[in-house]
N, CA, C and O atoms as a MOPAC input file, in Angstrom:
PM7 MOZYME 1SCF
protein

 N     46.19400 1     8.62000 1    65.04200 1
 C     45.38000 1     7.49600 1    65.44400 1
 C     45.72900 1     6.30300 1    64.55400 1
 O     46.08900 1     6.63500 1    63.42400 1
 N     45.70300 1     4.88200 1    64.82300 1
 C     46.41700 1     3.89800 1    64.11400 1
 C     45.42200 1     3.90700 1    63.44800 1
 O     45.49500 1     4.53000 1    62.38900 1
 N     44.44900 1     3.40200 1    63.70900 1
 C     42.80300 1     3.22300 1    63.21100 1
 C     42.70700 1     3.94100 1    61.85400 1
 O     41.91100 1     3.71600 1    60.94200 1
 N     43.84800 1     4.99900 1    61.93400 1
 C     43.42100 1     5.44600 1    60.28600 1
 C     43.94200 1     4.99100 1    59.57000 1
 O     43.57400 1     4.99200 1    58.39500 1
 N     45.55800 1     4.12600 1    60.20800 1
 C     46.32000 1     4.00400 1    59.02500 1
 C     45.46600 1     2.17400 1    58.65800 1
 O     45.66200 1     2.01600 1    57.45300 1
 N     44.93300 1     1.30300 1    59.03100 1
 C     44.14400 1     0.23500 1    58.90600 1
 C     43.25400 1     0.41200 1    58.31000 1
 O     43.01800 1    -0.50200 1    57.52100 1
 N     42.20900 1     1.65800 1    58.29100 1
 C     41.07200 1     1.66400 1    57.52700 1
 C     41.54400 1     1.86200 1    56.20200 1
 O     41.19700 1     1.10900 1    55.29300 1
 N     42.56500 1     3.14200 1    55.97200 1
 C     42.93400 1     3.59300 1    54.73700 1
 C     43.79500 1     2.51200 1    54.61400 1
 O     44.14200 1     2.47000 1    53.43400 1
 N     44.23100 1     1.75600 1    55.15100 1
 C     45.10800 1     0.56800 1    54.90300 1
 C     44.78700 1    -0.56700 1    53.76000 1
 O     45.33700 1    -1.09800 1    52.79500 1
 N     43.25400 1    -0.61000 1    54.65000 1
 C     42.01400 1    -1.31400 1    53.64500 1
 C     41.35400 1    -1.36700 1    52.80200 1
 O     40.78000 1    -2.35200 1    52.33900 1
 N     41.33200 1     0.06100 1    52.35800 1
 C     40.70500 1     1.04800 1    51.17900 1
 C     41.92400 1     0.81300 1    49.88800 1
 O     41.72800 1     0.28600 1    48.79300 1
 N     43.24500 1     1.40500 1    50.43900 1
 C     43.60300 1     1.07100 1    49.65500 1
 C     44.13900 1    -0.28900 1    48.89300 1
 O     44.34100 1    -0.30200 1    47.67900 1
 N     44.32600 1    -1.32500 1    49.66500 1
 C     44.30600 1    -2.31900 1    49.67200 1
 C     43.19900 1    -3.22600 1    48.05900 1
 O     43.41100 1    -4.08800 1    47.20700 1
 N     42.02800 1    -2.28700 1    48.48400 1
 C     40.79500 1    -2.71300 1    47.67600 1
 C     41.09300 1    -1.86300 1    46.09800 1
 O     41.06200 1    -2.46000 1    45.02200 1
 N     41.31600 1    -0.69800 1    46.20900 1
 C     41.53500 1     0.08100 1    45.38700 1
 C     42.55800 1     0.07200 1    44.24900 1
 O     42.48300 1     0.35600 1    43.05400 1
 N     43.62300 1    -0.39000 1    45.11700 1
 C     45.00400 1    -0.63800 1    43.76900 1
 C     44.32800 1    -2.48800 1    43.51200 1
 O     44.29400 1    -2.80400 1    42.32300 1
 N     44.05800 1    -3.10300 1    44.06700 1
 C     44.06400 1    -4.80800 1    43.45300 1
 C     42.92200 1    -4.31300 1    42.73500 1
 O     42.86800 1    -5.06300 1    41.76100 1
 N     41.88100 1    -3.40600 1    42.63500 1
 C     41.16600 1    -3.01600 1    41.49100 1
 C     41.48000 1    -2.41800 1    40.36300 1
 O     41.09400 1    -2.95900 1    39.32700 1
 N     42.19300 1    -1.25900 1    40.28200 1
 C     43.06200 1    -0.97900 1    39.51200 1
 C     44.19800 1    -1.78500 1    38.79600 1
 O     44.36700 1    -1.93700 1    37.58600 1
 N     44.66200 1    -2.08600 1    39.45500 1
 C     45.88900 1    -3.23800 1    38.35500 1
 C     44.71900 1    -4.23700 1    38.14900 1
 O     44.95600 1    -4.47800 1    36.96600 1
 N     43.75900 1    -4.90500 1    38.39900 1
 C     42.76200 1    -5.86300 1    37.41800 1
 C     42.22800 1    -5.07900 1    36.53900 1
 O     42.28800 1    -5.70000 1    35.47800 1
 N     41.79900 1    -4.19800 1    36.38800 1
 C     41.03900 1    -3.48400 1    35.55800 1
 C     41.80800 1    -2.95100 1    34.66700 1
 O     41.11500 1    -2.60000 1    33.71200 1
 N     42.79300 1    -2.74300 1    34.52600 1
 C     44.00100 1    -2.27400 1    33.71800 1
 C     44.69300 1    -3.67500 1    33.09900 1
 O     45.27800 1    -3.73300 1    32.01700 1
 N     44.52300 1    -4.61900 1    33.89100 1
 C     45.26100 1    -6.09900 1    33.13600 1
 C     43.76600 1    -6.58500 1    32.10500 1
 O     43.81200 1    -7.20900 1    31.04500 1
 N     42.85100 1    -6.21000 1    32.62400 1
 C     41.36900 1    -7.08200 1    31.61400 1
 C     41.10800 1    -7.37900 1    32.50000 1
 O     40.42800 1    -6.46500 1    32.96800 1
 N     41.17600 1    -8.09000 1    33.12900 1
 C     40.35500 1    -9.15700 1    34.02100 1
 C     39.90100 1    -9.37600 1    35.36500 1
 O     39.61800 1   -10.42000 1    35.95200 1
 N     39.88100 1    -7.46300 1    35.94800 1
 C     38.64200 1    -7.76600 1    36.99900 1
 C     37.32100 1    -8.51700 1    36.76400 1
 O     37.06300 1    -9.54600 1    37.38700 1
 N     36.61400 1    -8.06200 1    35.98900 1
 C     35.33000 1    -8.89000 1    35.80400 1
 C     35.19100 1   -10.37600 1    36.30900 1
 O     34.49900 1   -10.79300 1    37.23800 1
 N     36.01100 1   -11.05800 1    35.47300 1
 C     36.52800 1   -12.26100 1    35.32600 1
 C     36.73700 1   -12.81800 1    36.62100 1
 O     36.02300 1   -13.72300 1    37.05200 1
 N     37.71300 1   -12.30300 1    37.28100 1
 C     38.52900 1   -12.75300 1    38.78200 1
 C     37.21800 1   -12.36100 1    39.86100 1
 O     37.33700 1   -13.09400 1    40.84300 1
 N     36.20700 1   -11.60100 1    39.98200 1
 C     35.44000 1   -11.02400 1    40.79500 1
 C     34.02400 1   -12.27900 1    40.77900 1
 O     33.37200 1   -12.75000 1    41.71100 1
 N     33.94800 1   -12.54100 1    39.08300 1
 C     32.71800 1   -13.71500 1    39.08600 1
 C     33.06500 1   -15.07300 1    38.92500 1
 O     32.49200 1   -16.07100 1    38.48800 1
 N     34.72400 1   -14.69300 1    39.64300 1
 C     35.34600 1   -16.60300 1    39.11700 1
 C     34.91100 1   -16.93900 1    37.74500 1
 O     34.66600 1   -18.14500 1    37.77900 1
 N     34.70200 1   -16.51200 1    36.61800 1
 C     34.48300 1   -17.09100 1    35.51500 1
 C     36.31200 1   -16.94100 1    34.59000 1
 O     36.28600 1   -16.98100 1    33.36000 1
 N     37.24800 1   -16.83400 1    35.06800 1
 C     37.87500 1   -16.68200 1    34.23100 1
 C     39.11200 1   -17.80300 1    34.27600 1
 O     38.76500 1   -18.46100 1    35.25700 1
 N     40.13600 1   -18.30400 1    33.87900 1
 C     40.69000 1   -19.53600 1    33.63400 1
 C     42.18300 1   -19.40300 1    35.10500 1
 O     42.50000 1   -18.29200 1    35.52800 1
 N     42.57000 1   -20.13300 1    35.40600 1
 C     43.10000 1   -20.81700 1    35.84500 1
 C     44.12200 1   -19.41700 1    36.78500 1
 O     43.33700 1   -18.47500 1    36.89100 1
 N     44.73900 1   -19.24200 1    37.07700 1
 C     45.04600 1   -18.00900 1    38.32200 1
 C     44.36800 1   -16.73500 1    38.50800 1
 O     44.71700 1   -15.91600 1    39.35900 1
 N     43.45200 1   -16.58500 1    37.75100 1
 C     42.43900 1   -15.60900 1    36.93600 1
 C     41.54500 1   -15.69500 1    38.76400 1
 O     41.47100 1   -14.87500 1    39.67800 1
 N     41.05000 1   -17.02000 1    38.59900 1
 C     40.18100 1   -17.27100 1    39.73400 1
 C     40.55000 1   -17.22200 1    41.23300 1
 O     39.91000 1   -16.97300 1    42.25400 1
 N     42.27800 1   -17.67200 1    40.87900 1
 C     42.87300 1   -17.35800 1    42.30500 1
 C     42.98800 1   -15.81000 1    42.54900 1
 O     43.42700 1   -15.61200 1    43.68300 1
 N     42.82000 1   -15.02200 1    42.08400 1
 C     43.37400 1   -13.46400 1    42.46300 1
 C     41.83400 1   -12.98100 1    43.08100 1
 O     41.58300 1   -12.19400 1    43.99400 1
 N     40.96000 1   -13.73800 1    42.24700 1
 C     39.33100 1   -13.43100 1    42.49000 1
 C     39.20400 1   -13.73600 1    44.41200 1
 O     38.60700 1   -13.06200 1    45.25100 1
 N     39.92100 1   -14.84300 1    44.56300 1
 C     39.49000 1   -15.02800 1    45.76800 1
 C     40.14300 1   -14.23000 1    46.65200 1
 O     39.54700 1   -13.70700 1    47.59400 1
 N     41.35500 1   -14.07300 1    46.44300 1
 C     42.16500 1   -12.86500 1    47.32100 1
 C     41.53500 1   -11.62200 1    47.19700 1
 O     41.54600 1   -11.02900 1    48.27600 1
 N     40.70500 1   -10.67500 1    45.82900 1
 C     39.97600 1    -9.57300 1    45.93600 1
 C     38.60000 1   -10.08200 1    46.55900 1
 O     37.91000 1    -9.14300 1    46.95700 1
 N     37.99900 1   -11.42400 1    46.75100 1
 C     37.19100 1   -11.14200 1    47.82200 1
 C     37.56800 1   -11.40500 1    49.11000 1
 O     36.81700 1   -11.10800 1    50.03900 1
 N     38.67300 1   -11.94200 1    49.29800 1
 C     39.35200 1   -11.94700 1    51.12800 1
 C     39.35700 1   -10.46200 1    51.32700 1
 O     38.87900 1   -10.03400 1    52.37800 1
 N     39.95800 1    -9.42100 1    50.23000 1
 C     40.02500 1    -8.01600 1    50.54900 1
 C     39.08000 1    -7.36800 1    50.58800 1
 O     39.41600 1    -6.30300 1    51.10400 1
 N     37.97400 1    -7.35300 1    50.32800 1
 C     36.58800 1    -6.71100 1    50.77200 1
 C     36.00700 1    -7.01000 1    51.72800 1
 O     35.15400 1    -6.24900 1    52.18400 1
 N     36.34400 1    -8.40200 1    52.40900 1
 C     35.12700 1    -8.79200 1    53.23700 1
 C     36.25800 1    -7.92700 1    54.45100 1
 O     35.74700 1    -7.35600 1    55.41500 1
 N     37.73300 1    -7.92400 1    54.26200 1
 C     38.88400 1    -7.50200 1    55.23000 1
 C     38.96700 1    -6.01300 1    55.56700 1
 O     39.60300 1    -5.38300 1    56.41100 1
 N     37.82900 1    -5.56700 1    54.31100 1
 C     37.76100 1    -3.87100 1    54.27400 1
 C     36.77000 1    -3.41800 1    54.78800 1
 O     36.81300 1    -2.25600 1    55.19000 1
 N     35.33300 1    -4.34600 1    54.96500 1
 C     34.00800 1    -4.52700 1    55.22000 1
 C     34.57400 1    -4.36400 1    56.68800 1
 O     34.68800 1    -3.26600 1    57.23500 1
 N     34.93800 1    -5.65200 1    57.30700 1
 C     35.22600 1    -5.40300 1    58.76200 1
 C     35.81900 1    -4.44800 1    59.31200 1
 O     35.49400 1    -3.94800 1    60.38900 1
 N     36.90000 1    -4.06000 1    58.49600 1
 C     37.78600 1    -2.99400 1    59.42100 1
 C     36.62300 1    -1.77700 1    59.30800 1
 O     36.28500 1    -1.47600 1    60.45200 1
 N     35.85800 1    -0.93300 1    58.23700 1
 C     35.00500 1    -0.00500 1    58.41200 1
 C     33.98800 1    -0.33500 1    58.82000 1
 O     33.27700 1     0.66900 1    58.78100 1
 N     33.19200 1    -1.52200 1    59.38300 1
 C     31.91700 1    -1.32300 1    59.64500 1
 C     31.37100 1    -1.90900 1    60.77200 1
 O     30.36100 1    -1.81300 1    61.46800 1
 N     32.96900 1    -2.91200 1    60.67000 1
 C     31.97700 1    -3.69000 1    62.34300 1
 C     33.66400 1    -3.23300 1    63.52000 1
 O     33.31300 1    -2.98700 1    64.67400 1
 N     35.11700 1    -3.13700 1    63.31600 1
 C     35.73000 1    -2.94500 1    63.68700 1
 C     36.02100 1    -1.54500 1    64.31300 1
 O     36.11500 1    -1.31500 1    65.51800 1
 N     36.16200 1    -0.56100 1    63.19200 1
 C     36.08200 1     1.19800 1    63.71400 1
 C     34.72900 1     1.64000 1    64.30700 1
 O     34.85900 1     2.59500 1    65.07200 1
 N     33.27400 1     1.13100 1    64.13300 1
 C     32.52100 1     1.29600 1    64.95400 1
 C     32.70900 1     1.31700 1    66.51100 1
 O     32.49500 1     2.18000 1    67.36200 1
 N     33.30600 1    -0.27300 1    66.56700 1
 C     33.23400 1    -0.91600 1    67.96800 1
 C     33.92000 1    -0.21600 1    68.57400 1
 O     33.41200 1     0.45800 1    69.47000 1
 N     35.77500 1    -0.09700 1    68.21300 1
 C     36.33100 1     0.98000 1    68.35100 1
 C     35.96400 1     2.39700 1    69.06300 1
 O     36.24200 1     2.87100 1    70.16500 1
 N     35.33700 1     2.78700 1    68.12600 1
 C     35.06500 1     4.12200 1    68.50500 1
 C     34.12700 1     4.10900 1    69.82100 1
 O     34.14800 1     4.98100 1    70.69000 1
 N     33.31700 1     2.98500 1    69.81200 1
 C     32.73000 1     3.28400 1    71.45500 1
 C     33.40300 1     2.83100 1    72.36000 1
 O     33.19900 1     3.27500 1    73.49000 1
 N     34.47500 1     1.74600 1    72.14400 1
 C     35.47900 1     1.43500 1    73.36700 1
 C     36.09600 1     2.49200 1    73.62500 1
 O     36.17100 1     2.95900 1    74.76100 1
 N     36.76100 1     3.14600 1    72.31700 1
 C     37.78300 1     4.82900 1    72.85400 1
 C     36.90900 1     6.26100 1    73.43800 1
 O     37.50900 1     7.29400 1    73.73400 1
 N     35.34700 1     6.10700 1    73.54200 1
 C     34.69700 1     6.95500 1    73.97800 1
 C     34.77600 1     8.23300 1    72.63300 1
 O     34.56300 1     9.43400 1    72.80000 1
 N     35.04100 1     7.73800 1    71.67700 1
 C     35.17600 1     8.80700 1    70.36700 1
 C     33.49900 1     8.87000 1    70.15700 1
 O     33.25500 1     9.55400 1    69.16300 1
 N     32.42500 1     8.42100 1    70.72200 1
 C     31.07300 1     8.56200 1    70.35400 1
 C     30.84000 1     8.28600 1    71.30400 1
 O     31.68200 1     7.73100 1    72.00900 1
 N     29.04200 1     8.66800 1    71.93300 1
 C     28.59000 1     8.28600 1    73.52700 1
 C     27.86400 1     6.83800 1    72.81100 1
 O     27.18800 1     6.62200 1    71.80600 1
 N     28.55400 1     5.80100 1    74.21400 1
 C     28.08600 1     4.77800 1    74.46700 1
 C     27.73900 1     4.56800 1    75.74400 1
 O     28.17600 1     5.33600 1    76.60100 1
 N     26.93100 1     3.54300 1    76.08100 1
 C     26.67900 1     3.26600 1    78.06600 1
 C     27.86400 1     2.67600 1    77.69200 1
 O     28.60500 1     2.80300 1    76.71700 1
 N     27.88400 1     1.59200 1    79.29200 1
 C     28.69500 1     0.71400 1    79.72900 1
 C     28.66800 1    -0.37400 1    79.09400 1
 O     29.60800 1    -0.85200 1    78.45800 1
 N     27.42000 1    -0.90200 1    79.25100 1
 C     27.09200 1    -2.33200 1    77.92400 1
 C     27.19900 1    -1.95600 1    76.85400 1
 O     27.97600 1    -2.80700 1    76.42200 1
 N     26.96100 1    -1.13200 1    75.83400 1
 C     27.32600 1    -1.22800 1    74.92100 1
 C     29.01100 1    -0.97700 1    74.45200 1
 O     29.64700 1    -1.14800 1    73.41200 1
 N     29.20700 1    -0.66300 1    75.32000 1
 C     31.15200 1    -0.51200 1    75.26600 1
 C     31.95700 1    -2.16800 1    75.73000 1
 O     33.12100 1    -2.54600 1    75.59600 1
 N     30.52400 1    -2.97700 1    76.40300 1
 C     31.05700 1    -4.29500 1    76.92600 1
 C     30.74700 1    -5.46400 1    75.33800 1
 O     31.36300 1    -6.33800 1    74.72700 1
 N     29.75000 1    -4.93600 1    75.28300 1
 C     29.13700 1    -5.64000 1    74.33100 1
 C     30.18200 1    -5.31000 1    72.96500 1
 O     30.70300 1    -6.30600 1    72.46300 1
 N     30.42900 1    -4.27100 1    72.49300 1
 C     31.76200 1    -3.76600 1    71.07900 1
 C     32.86400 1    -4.68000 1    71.22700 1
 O     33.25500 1    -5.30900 1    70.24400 1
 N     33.47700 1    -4.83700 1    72.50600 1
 C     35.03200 1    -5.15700 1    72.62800 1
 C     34.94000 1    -6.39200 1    71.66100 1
 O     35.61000 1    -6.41000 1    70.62900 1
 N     33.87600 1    -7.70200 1    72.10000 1
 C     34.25000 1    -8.77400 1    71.16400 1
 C     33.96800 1    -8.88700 1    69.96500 1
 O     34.62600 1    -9.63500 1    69.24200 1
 N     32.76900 1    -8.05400 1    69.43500 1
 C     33.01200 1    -7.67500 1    68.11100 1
 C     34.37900 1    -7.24500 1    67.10000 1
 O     34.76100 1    -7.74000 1    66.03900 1
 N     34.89100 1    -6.17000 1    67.87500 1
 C     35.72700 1    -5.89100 1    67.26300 1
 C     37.27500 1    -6.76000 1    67.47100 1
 O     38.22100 1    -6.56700 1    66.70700 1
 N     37.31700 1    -7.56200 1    68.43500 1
 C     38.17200 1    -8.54800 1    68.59400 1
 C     38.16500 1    -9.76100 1    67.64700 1
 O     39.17700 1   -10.08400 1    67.02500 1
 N     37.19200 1   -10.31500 1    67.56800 1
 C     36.56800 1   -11.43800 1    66.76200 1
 C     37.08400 1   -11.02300 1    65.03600 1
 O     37.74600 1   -11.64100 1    64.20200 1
 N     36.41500 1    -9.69900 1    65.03300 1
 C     36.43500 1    -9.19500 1    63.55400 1
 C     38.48700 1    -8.89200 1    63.23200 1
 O     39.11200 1    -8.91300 1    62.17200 1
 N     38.86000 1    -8.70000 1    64.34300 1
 C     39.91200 1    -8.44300 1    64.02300 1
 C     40.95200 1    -9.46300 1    63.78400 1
 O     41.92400 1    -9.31900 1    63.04300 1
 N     40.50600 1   -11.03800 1    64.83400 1
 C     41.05500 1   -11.74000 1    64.02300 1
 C     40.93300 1   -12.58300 1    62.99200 1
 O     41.75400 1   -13.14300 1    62.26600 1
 N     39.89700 1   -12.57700 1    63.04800 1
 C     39.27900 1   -13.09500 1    61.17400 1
 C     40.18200 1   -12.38700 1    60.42400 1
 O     40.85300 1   -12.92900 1    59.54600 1
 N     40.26100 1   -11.12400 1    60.71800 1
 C     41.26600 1   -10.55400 1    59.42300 1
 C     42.56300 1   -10.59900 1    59.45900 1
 O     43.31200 1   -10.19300 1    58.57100 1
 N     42.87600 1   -11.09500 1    60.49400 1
 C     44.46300 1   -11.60900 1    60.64000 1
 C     44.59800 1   -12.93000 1    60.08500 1
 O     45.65300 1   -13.01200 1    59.45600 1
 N     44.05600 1   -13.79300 1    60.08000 1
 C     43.53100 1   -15.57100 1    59.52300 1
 C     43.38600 1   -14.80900 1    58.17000 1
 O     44.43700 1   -14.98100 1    57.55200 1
 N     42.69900 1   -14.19900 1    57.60200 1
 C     42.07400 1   -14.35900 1    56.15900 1
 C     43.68400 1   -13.25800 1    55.25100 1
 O     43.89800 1   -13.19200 1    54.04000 1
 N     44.42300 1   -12.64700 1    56.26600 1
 C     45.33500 1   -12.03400 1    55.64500 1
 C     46.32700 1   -12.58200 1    54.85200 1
 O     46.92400 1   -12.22700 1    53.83600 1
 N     46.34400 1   -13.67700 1    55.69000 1
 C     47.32700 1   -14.95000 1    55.12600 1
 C     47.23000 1   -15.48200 1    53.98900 1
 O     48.15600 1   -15.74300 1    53.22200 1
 N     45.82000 1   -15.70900 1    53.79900 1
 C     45.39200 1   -16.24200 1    52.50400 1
 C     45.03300 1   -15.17300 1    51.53700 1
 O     44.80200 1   -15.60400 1    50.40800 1
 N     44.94100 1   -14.06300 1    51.67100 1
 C     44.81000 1   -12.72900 1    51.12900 1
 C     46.56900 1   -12.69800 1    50.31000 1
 O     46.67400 1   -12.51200 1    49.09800 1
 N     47.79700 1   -12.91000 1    51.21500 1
 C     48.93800 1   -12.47300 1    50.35000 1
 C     49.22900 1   -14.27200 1    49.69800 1
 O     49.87700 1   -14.42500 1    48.66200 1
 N     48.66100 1   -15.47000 1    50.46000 1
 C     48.96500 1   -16.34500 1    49.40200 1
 C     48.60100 1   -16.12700 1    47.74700 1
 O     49.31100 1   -16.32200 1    46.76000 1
 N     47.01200 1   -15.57800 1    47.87300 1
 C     46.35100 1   -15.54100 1    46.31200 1
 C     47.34000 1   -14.28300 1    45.79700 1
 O     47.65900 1   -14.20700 1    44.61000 1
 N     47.72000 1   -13.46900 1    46.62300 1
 C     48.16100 1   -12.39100 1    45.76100 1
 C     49.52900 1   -13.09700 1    45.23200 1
 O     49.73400 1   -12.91100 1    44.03300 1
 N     50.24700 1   -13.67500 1    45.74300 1
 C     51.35200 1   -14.36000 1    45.40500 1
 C     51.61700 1   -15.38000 1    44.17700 1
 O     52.39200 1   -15.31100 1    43.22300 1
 N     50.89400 1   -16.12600 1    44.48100 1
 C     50.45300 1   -17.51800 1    43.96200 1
 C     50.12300 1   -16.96400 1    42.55100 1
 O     50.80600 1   -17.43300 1    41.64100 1
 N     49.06900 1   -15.92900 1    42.18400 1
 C     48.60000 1   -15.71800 1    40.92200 1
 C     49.68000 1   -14.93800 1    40.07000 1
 O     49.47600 1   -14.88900 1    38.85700 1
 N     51.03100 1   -14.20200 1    40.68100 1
 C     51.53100 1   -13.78700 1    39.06200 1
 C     52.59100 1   -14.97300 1    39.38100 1
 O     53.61200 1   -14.53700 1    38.84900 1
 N     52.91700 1   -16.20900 1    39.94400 1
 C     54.14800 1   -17.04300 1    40.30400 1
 C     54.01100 1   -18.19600 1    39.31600 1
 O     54.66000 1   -18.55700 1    38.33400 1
 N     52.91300 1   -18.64100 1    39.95100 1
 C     52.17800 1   -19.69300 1    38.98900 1
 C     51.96200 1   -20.20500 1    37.54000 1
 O     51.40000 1   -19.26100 1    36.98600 1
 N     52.10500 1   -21.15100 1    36.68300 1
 C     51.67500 1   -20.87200 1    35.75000 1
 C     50.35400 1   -21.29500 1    35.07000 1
 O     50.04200 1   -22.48100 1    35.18100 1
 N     49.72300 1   -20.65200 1    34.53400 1
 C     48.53200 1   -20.49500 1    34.15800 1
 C     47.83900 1   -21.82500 1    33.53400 1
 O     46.67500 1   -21.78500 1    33.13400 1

């Protein structure tokens, strides 16, 4: 199912940019924008990646799953999912962009 490789796509996604901050010092820092000058840019790319991980598990694989009949839905509510999970999906195509700019931008840059 693709759907898994996107969710775990997303997970991990969240998981290693936590790990390499937390191992460099300065998750804290990058997460409450309090920290100096590309510090804050990586902050905003780890929150493009949560809100990108938020959607894909909670409003995207839901909807999903009642469009693919993987859970009982009526008819409306299978009418009603599609644009949810359309909508949500391209927000996260738009916010991806700016997701690999910050990731980019912050070790390129200089401080």
């Amino acid at each position: 199912n693709v759907f898994f490789f996107f969710r775990y796509g997303a997970l991990l996604t969240v998981v290693t940019g936590l790990v390499i901050t937390i191992n460099a010092g300065y998750a804290h820092q990058a997460l409450t924008f309090s920290g100096e000058g590309n510090v804050n840019l990586i902050g905003v790319g780890m929150w493009m990646a949560l809100i990108m991980a938020f959607n894909v598990w909670f409003i995207i694989w839901p909807a999903q799953k009642k469009i693919l009949g993987l859970v009982d839905a009526t008819a409306e509510e299978k009418v009603a999912a599609a644009p949810k999970a359309l909508y949500a999906s391209r927000f996260n195509t738009m916010f991806s962009i700016g997701m690999l700019y910050c990731m980019v931008a912050q070790q390129n840059a200089p401080i």
